[in-house]
N, CA, C and O atoms as a MOPAC input file, in Angstrom:
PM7 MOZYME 1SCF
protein

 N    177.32300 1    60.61300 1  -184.77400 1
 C    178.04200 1    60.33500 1  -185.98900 1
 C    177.43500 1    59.07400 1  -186.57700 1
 O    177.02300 1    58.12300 1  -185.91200 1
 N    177.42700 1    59.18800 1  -188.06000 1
 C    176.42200 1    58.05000 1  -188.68500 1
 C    177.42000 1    57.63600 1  -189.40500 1
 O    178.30400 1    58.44500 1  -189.68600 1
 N    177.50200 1    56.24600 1  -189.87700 1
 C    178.17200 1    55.61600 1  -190.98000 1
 C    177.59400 1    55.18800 1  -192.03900 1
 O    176.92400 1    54.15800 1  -192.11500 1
 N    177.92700 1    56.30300 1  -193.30000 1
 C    176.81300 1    55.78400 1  -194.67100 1
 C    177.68400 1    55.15200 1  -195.54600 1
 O    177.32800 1    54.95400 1  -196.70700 1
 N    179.28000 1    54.64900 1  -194.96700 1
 C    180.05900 1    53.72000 1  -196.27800 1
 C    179.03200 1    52.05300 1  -195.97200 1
 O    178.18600 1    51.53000 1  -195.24800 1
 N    179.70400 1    51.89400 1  -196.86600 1
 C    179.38400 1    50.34400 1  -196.59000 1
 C    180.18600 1    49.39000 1  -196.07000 1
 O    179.97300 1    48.22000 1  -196.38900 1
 N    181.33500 1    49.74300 1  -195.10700 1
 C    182.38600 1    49.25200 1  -194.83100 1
 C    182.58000 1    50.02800 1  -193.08600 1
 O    182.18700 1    51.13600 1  -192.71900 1
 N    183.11800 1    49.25600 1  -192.50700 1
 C    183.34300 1    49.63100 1  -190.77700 1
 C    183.83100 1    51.08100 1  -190.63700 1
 O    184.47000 1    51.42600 1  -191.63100 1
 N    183.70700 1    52.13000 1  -189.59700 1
 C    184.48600 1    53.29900 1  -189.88900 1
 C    185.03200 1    53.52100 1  -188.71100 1
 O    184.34600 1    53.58900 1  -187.69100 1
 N    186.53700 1    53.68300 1  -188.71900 1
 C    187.21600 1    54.06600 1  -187.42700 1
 C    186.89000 1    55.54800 1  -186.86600 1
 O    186.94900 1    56.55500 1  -187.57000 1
 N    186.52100 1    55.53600 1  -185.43500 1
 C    185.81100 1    56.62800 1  -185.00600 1
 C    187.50600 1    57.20800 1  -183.44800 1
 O    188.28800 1    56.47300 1  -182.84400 1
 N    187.36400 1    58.51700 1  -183.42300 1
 C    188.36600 1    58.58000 1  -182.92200 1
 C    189.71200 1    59.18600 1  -183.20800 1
 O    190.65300 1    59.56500 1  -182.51000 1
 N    189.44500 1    59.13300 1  -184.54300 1
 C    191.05800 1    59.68500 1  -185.36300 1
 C    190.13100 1    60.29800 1  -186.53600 1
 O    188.98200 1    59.89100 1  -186.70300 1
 N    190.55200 1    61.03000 1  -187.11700 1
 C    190.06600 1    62.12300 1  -187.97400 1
 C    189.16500 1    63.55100 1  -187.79300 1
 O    188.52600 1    64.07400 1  -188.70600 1
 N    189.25600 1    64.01600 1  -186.51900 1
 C    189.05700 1    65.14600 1  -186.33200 1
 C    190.01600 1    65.89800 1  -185.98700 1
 O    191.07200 1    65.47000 1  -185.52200 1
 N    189.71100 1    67.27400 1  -186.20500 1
 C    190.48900 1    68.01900 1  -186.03800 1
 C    189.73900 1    69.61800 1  -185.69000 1
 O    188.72500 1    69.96400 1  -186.29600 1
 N    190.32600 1    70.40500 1  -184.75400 1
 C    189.57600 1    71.49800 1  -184.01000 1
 C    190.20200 1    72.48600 1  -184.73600 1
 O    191.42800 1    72.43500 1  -184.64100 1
 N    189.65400 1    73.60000 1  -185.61100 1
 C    190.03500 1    74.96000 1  -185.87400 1
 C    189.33800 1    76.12400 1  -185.23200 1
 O    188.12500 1    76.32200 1  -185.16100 1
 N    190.60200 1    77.06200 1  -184.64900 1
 C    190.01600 1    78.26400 1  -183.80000 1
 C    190.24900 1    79.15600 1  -184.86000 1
 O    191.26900 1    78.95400 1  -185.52000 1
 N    189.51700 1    80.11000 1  -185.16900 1
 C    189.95900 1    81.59800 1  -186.74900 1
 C    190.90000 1    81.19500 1  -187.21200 1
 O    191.95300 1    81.82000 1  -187.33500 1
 N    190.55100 1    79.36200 1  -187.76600 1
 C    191.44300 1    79.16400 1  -188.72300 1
 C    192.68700 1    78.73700 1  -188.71200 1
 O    193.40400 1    78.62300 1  -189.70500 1
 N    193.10200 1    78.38300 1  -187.09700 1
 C    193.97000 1    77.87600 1  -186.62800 1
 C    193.36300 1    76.43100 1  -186.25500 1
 O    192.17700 1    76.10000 1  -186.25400 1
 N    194.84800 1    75.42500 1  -185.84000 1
 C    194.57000 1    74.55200 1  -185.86800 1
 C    194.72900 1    74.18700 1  -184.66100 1
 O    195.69000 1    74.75700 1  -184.14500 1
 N    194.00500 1    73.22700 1  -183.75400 1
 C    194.29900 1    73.82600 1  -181.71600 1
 C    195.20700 1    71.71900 1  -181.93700 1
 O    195.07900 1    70.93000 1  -182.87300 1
 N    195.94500 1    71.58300 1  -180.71100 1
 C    196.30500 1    70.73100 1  -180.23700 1
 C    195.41800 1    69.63900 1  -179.83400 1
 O    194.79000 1    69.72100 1  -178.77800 1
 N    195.31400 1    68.50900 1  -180.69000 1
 C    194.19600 1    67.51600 1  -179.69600 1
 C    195.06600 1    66.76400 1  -178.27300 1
 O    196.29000 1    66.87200 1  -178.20000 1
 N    194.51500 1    66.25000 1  -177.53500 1
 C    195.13500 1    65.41700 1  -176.59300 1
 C    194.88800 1    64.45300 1  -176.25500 1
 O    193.66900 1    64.29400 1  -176.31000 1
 N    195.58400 1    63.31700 1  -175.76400 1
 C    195.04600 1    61.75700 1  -175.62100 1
 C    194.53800 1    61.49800 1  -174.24400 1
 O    195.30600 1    61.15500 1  -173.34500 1
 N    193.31700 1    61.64900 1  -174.06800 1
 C    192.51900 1    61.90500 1  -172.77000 1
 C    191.42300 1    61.14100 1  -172.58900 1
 O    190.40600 1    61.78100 1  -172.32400 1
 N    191.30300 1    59.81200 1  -172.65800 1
 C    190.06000 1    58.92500 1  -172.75900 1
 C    189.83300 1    59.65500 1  -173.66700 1
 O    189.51700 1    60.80400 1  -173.35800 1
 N    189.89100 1    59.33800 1  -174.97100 1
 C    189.07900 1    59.74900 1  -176.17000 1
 C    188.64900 1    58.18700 1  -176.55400 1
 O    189.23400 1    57.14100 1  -176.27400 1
 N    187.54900 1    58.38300 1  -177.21500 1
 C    186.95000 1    57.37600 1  -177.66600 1
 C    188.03300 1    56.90800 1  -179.00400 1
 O    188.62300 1    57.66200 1  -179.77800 1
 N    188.04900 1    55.37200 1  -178.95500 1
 C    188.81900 1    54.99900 1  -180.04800 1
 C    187.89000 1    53.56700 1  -180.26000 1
 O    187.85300 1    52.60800 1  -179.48900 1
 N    187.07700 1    53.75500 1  -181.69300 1
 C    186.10900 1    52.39600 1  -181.76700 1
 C    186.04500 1    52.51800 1  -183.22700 1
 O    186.88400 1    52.94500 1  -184.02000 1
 N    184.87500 1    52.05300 1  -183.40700 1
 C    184.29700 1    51.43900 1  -184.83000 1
 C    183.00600 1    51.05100 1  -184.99600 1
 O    182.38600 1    50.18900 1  -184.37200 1
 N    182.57600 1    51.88700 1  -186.05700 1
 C    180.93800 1    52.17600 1  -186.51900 1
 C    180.70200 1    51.38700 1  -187.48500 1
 O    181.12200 1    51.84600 1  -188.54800 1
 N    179.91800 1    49.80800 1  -187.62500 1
 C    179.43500 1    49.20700 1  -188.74200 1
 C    178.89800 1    49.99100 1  -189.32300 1
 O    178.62400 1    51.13600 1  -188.96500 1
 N    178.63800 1    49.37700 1  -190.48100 1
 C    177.84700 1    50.50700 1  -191.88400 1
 C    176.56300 1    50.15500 1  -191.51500 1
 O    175.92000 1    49.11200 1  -191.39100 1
 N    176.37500 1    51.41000 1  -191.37100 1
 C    174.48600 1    51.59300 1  -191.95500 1
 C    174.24800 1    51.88500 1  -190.25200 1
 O    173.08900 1    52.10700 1  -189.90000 1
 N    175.17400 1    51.88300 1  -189.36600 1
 C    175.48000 1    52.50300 1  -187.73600 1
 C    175.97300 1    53.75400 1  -187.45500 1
 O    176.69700 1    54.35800 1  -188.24800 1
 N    175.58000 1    54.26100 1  -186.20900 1
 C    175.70800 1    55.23600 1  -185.36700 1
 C    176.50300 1    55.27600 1  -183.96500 1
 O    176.70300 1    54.40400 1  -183.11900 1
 N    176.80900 1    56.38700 1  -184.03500 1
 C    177.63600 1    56.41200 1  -182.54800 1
 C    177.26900 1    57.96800 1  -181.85100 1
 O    177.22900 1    59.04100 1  -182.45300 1
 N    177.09700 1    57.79400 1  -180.84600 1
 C    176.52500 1    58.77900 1  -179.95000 1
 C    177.29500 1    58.94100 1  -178.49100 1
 O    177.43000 1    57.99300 1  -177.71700 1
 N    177.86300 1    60.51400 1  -178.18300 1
 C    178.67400 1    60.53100 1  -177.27700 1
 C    179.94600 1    60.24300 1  -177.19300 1
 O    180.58000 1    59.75100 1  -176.26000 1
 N    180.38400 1    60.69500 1  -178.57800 1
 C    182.36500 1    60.06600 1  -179.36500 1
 C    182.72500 1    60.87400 1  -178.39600 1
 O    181.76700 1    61.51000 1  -177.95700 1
 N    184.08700 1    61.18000 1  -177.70900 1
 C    184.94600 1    62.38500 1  -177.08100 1
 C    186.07300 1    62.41600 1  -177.38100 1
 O    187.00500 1    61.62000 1  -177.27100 1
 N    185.95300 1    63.44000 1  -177.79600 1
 C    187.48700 1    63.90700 1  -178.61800 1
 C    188.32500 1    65.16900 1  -177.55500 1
 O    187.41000 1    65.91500 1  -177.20700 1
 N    189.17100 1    65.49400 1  -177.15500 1
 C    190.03700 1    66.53100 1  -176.06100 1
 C    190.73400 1    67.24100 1  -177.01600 1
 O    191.46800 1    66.65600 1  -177.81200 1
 N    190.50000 1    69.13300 1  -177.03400 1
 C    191.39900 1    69.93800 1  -177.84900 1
 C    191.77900 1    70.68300 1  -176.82600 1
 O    191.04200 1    70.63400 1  -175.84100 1
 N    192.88000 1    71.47900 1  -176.76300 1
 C    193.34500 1    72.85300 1  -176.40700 1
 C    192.98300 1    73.85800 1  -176.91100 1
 O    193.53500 1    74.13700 1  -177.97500 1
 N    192.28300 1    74.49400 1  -176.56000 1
 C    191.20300 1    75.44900 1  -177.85100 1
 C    192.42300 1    76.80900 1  -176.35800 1
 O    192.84400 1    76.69700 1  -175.20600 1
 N    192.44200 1    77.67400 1  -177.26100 1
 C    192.97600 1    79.21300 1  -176.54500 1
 C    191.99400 1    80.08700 1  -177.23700 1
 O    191.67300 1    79.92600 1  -178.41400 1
 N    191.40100 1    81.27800 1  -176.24300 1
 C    190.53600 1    82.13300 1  -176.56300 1
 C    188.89600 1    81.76000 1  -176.67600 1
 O    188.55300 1    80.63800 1  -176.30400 1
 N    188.03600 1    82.55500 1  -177.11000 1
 C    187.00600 1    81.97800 1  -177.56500 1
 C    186.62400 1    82.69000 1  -178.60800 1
 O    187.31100 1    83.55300 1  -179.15400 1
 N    184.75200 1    82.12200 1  -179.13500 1
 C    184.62100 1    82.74900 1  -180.66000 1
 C    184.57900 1    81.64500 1  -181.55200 1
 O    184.27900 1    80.51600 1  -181.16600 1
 N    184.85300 1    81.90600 1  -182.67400 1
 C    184.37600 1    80.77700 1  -183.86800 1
 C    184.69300 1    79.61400 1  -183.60100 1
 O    185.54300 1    79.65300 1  -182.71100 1
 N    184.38700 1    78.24300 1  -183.99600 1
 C    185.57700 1    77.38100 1  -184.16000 1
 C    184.77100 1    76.36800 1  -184.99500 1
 O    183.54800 1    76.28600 1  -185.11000 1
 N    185.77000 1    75.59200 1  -185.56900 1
 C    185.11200 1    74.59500 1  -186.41300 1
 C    185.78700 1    72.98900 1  -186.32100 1
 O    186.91100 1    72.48700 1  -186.31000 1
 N    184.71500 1    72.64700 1  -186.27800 1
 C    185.22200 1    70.95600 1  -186.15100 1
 C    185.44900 1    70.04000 1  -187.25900 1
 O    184.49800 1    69.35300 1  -187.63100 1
 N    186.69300 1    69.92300 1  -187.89700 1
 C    186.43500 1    69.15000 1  -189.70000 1
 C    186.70100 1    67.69300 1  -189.00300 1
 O    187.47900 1    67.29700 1  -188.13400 1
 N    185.26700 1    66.83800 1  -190.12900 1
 C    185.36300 1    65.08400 1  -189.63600 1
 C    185.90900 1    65.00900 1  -191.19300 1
 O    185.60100 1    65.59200 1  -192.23300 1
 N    186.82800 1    64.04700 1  -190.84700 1
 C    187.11000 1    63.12700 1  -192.03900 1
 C    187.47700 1    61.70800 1  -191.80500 1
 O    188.33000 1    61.59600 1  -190.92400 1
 N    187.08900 1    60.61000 1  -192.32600 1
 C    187.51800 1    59.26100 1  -192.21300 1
 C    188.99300 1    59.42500 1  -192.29000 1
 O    189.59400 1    60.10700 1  -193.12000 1
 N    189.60000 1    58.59200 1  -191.15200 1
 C    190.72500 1    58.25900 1  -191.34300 1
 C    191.50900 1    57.41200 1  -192.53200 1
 O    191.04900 1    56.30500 1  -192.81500 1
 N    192.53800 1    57.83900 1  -193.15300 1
 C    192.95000 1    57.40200 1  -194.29300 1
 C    191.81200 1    57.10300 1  -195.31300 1
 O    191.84900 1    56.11900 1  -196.05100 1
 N    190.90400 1    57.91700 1  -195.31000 1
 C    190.14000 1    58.39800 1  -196.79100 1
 C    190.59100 1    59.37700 1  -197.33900 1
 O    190.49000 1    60.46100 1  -196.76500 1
 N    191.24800 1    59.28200 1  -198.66700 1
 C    192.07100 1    60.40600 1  -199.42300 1
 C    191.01300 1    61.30300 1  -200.53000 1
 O    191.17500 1    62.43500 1  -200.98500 1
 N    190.10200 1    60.50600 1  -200.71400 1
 C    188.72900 1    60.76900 1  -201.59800 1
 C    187.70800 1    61.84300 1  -201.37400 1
 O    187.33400 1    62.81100 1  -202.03700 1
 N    187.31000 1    61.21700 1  -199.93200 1
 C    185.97200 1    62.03800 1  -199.18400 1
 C    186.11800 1    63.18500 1  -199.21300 1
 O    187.20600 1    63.31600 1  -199.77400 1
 N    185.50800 1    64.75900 1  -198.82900 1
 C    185.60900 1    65.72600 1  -198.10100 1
 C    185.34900 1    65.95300 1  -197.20400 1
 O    184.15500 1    65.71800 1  -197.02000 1
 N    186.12000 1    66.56400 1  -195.91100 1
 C    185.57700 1    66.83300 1  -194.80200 1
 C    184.55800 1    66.85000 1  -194.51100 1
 O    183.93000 1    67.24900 1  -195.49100 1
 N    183.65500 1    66.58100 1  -193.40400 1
 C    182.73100 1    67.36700 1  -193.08700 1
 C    182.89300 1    69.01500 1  -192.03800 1
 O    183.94600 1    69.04500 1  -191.40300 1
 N    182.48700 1    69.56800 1  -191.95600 1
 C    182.72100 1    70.70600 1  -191.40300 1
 C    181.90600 1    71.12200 1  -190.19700 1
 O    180.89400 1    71.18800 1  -190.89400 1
 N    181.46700 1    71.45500 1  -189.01700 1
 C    180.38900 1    71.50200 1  -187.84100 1
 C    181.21400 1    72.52900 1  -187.37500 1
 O    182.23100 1    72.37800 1  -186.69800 1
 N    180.47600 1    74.13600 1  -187.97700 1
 C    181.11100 1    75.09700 1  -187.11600 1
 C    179.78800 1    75.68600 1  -185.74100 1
 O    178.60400 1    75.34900 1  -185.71100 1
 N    180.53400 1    76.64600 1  -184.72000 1
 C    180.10500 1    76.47900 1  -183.55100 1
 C    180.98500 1    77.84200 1  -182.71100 1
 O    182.10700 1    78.15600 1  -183.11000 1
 N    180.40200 1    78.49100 1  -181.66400 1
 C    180.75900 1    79.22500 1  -181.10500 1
 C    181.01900 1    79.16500 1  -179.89900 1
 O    180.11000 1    78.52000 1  -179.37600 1
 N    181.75500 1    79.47800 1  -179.15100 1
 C    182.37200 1    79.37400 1  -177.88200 1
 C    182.27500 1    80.79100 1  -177.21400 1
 O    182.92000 1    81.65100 1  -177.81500 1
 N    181.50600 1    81.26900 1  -175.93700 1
 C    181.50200 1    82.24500 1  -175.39300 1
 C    182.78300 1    82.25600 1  -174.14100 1
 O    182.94300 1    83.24700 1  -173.42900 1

């Protein structure tokens, strides 16, 4: 994950796991909870979902309390 604001970005809170469009349960499991200076990277964030089934799923990033941005979207398959 890269940070292209020009301002610190809280890493940790703003994802969210969709299975066909459902939305799965995250959980508080050593997840990473930090902060990316601008014009920085972070490598190896961990985020914990309850995913049920397998098949599509998609990962939407959004800055926390950014009302502006659009998601980003990172879809992905699960066998």
């Amino acid at each position: 994950m890269k940070n292209l604001s020009e301002k610190d970005l809280p890493v940790g809170i703003g994802m969210t796991l969709y299975a066909g469009g459902k939305k799965m349960e995250s959980y508080p499991n050593t997840n990473t909870m930090d902060a990316i200076s601008a014009g920085r990277s972070i490598e190896g964030a961990v985020a914990h979902f309850g995913v049920t089934g397998q098949g599509d799923l998609e990962l939407e990033i959004k800055p926390a309390f950014d009302f502006k941005s659009k998601a980003a979207i990172v879809a992905f398959t699960v066998e």
